[in-house]
TIDREN-634332 format. One record per residue: x, y, z of N, C-alpha, C in turn. Coordinates in steps of 0.1 Angstrom, whole numbers, plus 5000, padded with zeros to 4 digits. Example, Ala and Ser with C-alpha at 12.3 -4.5 7.8 and 13.67 -1.06 7.14 Angstrom:
<nodes>
NODE    nX    nY    nZ   caX   caY   caZ    cX    cY    cZ
NODE  5132  4943  5078  5123  4955  5078  5132  4967  5078
NODE  5128  4978  5071  5137  4989  5071  5129  5000  5079
</nodes>
This chain:
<nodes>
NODE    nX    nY    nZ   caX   caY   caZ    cX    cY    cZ
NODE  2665  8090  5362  2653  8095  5369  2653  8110  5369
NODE  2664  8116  5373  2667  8131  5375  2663  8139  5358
NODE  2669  8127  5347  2663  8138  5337  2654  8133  5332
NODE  2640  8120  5339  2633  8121  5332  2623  8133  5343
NODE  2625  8131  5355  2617  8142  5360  2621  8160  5356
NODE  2628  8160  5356  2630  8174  5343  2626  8178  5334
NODE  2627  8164  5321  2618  8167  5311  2601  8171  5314
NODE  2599  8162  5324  2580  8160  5325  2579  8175  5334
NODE  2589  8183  5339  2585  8193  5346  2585  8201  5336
NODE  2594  8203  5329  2594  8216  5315  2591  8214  5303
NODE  2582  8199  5304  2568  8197  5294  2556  8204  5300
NODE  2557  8203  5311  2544  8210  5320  2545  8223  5316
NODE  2553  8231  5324  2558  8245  5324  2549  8252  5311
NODE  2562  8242  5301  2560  8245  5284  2545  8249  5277
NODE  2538  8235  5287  2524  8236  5281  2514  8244  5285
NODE  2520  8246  5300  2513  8255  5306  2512  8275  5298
NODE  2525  8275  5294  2530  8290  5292  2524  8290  5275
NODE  2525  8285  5267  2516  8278  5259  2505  8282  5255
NODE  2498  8274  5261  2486  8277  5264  2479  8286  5269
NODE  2484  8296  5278  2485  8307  5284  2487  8321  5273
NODE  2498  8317  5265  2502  8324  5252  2488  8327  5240
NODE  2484  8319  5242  2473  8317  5235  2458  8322  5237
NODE  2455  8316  5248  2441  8323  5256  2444  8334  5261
NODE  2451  8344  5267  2454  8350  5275  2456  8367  5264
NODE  2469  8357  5256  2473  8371  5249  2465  8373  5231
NODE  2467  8357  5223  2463  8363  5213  2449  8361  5208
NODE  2441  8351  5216  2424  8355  5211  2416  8367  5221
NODE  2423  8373  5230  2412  8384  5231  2414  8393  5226
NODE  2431  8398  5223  2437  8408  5215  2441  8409  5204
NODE  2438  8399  5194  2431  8396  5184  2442  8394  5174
NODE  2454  8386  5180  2466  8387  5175  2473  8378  5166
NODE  2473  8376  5157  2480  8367  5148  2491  8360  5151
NODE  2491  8346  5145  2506  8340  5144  2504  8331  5133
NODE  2518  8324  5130  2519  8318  5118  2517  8301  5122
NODE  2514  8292  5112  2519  8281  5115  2504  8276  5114
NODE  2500  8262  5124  2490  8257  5127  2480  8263  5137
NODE  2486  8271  5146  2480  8278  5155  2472  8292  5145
NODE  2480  8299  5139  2473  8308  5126  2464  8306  5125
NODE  2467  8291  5118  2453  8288  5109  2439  8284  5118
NODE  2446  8280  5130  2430  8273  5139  2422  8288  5145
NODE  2432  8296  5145  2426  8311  5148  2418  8316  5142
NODE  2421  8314  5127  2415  8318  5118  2397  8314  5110
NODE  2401  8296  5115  2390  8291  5117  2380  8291  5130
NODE  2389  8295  5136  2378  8301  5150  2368  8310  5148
NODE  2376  8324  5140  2371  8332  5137  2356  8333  5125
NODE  2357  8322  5117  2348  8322  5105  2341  8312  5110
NODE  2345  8301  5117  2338  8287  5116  2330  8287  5134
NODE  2340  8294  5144  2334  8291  5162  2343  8280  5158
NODE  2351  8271  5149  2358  8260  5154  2361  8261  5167
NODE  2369  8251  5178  2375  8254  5192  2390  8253  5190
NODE  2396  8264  5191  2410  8264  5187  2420  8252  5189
NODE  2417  8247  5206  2427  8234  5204  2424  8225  5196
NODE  2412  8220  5198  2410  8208  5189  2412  8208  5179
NODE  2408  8218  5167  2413  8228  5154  2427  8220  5153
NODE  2439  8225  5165  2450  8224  5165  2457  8211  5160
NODE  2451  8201  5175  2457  8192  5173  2449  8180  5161
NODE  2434  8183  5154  2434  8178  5141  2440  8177  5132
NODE  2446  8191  5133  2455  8195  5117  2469  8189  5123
NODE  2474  8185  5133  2490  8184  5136  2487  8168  5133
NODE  2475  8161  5138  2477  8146  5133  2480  8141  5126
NODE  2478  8145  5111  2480  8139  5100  2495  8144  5096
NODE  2498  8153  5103  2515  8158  5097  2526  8149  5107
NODE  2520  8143  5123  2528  8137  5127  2528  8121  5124
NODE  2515  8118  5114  2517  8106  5109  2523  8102  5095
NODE  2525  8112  5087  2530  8111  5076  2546  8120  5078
NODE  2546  8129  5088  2562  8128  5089  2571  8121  5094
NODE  2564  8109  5101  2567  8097  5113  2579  8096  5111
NODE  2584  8093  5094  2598  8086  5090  2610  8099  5095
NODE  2607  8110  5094  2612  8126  5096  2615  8127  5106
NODE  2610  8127  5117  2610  8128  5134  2613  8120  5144
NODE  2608  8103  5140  2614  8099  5144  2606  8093  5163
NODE  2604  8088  5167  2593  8079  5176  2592  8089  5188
NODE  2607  8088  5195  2606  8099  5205  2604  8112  5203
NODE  2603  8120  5193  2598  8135  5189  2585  8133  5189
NODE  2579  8123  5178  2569  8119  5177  2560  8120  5190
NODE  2560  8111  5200  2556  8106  5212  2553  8120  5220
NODE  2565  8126  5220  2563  8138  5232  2555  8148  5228
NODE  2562  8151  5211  2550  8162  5205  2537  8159  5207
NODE  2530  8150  5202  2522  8145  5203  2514  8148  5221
NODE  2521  8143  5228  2515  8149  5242  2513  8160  5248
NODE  2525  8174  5239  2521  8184  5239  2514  8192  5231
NODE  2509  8185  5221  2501  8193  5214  2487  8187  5218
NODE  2485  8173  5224  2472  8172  5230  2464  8175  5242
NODE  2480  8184  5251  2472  8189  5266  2473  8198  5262
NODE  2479  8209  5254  2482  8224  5248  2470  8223  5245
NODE  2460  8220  5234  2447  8219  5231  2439  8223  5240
NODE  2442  8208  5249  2429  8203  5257  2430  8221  5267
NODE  2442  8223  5269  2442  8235  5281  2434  8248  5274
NODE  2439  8247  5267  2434  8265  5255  2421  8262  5256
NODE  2412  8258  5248  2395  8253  5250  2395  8257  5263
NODE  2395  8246  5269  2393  8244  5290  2394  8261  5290
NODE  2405  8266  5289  2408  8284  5293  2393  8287  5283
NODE  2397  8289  5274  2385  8298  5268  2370  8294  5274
NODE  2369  8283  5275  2353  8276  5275  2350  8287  5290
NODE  2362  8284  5298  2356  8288  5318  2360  8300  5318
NODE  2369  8305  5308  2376  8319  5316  2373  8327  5301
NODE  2369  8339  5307  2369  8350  5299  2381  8358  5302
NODE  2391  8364  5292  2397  8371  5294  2401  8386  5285
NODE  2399  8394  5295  2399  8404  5284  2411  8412  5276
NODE  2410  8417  5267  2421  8427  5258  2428  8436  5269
NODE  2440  8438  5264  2448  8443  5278  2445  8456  5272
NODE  2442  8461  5260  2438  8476  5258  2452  8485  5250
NODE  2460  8478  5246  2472  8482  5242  2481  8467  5235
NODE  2477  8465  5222  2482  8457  5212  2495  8452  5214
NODE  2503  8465  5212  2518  8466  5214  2524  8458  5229
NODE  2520  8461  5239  2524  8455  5249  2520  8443  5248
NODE  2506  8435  5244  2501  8423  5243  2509  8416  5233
NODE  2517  8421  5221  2524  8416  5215  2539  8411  5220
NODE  2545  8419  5227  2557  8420  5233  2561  8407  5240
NODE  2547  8409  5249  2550  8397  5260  2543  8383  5260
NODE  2531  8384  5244  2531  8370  5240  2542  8365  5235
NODE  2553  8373  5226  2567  8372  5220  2576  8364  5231
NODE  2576  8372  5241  2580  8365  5256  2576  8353  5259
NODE  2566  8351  5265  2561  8344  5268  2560  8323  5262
NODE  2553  8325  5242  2560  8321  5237  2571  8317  5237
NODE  2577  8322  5234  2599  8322  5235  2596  8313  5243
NODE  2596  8313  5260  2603  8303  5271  2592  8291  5262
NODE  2580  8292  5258  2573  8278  5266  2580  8271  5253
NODE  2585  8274  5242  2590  8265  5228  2603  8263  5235
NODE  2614  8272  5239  2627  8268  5246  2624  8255  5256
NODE  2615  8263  5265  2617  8245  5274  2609  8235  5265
NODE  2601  8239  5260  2596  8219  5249  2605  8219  5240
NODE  2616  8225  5237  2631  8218  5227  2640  8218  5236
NODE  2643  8222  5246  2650  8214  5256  2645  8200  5261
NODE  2637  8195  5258  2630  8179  5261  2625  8171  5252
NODE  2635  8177  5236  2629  8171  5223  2621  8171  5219
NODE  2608  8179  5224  2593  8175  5219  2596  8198  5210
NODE  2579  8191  5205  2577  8208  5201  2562  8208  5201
NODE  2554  8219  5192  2540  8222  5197  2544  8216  5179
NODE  2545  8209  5172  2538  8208  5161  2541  8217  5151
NODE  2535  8219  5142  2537  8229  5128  2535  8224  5117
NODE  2541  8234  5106  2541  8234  5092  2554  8230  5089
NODE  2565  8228  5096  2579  8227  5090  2578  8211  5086
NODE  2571  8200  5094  2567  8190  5091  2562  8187  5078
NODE  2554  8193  5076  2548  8193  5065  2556  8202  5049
NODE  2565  8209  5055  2582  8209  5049  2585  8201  5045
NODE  2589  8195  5053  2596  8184  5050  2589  8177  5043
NODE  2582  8169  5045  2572  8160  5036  2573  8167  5025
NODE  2568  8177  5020  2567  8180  5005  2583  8179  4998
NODE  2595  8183  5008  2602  8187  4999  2608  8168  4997
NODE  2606  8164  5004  2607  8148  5004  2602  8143  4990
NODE  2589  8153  4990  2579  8141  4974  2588  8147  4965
NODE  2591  8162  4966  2596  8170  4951  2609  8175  4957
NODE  2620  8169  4955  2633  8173  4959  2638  8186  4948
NODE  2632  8188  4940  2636  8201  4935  2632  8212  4941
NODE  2622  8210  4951  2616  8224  4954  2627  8226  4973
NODE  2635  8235  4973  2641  8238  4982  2634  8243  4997
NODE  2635  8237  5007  2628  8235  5020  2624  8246  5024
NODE  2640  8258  5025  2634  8272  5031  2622  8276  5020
NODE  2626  8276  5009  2609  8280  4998  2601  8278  5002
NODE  2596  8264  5004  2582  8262  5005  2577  8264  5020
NODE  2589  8264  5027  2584  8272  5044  2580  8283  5043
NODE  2589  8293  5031  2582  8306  5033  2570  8309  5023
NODE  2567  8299  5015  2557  8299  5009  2541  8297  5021
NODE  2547  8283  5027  2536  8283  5037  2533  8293  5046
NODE  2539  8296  5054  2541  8309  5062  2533  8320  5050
NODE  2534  8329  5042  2528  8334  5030  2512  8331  5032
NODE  2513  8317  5029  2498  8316  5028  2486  8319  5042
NODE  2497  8314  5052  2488  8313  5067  2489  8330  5067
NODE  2496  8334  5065  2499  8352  5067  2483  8356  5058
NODE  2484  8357  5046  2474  8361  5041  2456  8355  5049
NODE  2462  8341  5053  2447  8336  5059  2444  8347  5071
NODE  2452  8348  5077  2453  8356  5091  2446  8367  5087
NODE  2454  8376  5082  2452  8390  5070  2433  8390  5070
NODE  2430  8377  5064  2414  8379  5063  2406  8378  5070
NODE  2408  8369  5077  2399  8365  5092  2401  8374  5105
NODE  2412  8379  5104  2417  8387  5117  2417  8397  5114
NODE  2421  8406  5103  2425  8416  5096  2442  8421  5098
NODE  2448  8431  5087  2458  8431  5085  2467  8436  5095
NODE  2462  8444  5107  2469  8445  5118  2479  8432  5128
NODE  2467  8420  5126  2470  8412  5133  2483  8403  5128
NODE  2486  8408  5116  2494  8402  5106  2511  8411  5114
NODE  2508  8423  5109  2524  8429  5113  2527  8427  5130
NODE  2515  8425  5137  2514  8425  5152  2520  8411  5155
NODE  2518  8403  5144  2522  8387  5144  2540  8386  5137
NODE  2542  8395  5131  2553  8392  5127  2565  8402  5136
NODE  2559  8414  5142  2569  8417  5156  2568  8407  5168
NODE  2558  8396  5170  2559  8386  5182  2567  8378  5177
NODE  2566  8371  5160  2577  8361  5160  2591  8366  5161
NODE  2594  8376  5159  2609  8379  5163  2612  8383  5173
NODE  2601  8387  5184  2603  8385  5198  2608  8374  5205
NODE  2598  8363  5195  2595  8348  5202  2614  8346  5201
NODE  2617  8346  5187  2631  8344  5181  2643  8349  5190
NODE  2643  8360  5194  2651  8365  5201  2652  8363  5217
NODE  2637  8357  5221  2638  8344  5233  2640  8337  5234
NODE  2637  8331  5225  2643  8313  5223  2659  8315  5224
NODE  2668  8325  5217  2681  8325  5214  2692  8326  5231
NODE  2682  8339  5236  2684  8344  5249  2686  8333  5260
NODE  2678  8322  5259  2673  8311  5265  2687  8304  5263
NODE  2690  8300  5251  2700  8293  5250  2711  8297  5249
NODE  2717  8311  5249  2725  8313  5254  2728  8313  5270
NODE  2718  8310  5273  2717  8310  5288  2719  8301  5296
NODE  2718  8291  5291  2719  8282  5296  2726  8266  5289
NODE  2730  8270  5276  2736  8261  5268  2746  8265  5257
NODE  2751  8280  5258  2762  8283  5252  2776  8276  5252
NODE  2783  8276  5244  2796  8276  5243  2804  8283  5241
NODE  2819  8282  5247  2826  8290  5247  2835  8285  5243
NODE  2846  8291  5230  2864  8287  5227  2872  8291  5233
NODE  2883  8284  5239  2892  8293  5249  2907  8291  5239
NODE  2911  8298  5241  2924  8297  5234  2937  8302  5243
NODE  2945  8293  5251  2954  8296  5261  2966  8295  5259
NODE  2976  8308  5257  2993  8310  5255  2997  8307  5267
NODE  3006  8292  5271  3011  8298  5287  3027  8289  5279
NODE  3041  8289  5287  3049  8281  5289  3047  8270  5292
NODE  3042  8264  5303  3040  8251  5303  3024  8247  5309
NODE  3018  8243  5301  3005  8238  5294  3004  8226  5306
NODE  3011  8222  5309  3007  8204  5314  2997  8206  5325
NODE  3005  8212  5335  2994  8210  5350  2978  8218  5346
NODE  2979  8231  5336  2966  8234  5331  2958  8224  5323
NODE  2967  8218  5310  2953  8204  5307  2948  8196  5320
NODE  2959  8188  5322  2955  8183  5337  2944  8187  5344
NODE  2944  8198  5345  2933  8203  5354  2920  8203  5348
NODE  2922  8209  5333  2909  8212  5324  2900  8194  5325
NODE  2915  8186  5325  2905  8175  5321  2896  8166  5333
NODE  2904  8169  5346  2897  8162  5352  2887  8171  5359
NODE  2889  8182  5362  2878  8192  5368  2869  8197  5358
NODE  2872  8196  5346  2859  8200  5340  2851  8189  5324
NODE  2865  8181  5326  2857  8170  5320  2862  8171  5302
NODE  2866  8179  5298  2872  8182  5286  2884  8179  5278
NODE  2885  8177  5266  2893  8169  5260  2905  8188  5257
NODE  2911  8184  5253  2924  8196  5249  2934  8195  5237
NODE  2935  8204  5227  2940  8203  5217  2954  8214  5220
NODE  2966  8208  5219  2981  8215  5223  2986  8217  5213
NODE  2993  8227  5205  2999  8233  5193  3012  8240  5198
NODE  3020  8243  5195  3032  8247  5197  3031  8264  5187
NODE  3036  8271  5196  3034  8289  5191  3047  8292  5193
NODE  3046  8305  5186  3059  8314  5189  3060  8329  5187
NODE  3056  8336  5198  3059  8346  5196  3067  8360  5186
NODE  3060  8367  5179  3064  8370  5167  3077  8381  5172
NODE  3072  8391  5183  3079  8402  5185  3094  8395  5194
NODE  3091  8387  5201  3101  8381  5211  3107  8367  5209
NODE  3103  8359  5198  3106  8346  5193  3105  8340  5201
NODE  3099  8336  5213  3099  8329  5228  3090  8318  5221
NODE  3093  8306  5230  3084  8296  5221  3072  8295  5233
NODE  3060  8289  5228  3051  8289  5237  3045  8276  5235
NODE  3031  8275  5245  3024  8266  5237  3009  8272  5239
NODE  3003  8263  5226  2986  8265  5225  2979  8260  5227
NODE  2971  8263  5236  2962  8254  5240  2947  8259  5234
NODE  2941  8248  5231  2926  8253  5226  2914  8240  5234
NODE  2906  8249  5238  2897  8244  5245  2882  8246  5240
NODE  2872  8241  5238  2860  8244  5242  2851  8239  5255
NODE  2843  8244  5261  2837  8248  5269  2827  8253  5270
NODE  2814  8250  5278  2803  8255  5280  2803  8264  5292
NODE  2794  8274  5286  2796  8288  5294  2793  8287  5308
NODE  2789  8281  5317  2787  8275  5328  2801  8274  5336
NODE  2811  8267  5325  2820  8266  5329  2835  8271  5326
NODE  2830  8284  5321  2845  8291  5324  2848  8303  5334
NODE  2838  8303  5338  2849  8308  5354  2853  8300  5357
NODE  2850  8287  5360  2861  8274  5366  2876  8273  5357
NODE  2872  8278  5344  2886  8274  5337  2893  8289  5338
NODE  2890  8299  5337  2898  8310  5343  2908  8305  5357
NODE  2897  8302  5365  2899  8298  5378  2912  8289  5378
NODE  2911  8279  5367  2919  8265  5366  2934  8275  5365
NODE  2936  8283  5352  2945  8295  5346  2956  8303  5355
NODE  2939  8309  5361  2947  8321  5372  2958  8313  5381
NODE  2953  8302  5388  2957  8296  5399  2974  8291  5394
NODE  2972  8281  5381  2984  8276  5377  2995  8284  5371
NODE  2985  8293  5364  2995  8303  5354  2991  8317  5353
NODE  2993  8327  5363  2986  8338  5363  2992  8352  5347
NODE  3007  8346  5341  3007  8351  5331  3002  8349  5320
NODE  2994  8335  5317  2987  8330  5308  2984  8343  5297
NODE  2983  8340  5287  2973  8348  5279  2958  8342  5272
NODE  2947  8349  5275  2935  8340  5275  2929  8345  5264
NODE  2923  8345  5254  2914  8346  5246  2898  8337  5248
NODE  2889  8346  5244  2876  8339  5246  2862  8344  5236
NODE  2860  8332  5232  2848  8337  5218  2838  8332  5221
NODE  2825  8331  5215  2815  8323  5214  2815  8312  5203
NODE  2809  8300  5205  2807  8290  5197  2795  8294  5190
NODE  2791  8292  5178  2777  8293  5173  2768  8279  5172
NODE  2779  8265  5165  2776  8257  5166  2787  8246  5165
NODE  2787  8235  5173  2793  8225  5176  2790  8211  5165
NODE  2797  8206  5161  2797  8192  5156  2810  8180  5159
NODE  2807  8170  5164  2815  8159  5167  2815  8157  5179
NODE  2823  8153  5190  2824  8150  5198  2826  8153  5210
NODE  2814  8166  5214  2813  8173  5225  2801  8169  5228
NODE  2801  8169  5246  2790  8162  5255  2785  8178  5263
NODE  2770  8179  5259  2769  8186  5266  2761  8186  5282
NODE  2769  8192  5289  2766  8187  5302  2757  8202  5315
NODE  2749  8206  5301  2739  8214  5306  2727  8209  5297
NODE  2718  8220  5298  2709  8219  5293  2709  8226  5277
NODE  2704  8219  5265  2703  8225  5254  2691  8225  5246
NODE  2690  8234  5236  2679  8234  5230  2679  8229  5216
</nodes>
């Protein structure tokens, strides 16, 4: 119950910041982005299309034919965030006028921002707003010779240029400093709250420290046998990973048992096999 009401809060949040991203920062300030959202911009511009609806027309047919790709629950949720993300953006535009903040650069900044959290919390809850990578996949699915990142950056390419026409060429480089805004939020995000951490511990006697690692913080421990090169003293090795949350607790575990320990400490970039993570991840 605790994580399904989580999820349904930072699907809200998501869709709310979102949609907010959208009406607020890039149709009054006339700002580009890539993807599905791009393109419905762009048909706003030529056609009065209504951007959400625009949106979630063109995401239908990619979440039906990528169905085998994604899989029921990505499916399900995306799908509900790309149909109140719509419904919200229209709703905003139809009742609220909002105006150009009068300075591009700032409006770009913190749609970058802005974006960033609301995509971090909808892939923290498995869902997303939708896209072209779908439709990635699918092609590179029909023609296995054509390589995935290619034809992403081919698409991307084409919606850039559509942008380029409809919006003109500003909205283009203004669009490409937000997506690496957005990029460097999303990262921020998850270092933040779902990092990992390698620990790597020289002590004499190792026992009462696993001991402790395992039942206070839940983690498995890998012991190696070392030896001091300058002093031949034999030691042992302990290697741990850990989520960043929780190593002041394992310092803590260290200091307390073995204050000459020697501690090393890195970041993980990415994990595979048999780690539980017991935060939140994206």
């Amino acid at each position: 119950m605790k994580k399904t009401l989580r999820e349904v809060g930072f699907i809200i949040i998501g869709v709310l910041l979102f949609s907010l991203y959208v009406s607020v920062f890039l149709v009054p300030n006339k700002i580009g982005t890539g993807g599905i959202t791009g393109i419905s911009l762009g048909l706003n511009v030529l056609f009065n299309f209504p951007i959400g609806i625009c949106t979630l027309l063109l995401n239908i047919p990619l979440f039906i034919f990528g169905y085998n790709f994604l899989g029921r629950n990505f499916v399900l949720k995306s799908l509900l965030v790309v149909a109140s993300s719509s419904f919200l953006i229209d709703f905003l535009n139809i009742n609220f006028s909002f105006n150009p903040l009068g300075d591009s650069l700032t409006s770009t900044i913190f749609a970058g921002v802005i974006s960033g959290l609301a995509m971090a919390l909808l892939f923290m809850t498995g869902a997303s707003t939708g896209g072209l990578d779908i439709s990635g996949k699918i092609i590179n699915n029909k023609f296995k010779a054509l390589e995935l990142s290619k034809i992403l950056l081919i698409q991307d390419m084409i919606v850039y240029i559509f942008v380029a026409v409809t919006l003109g060429p500003k909205s283009v480089m203004y669009a490409l400093i937000m997506s690496f805004i957005r990029s460097k939020t999303i990262d921020t995000v998850q270092e933040g709250v779902a990092s990992s951490r390698q620990c790597i511990i020289i002590c004499e006697n190792p026992e009462k420290i696993i001991e402790a690692i395992e039942i206070n913080l839940g983690r498995g421990v890998t012991l190696l046998n070392a030896e001091g090169c300058y002093s031949h003293t034999a030691r042992k090795f302990i290697y741990v990973v850990v989520q960043k949350v929780q190593l002041k607790a394992l310092k803590n575990i260290v200091n307390t048992l073995d204050p000459k320990a020697f501690v090393t400490v890195s970041p993980v970039k990415d994990i595979q096999g048999n780690f539980k993570q017991k935060s939140l991840s994206i």
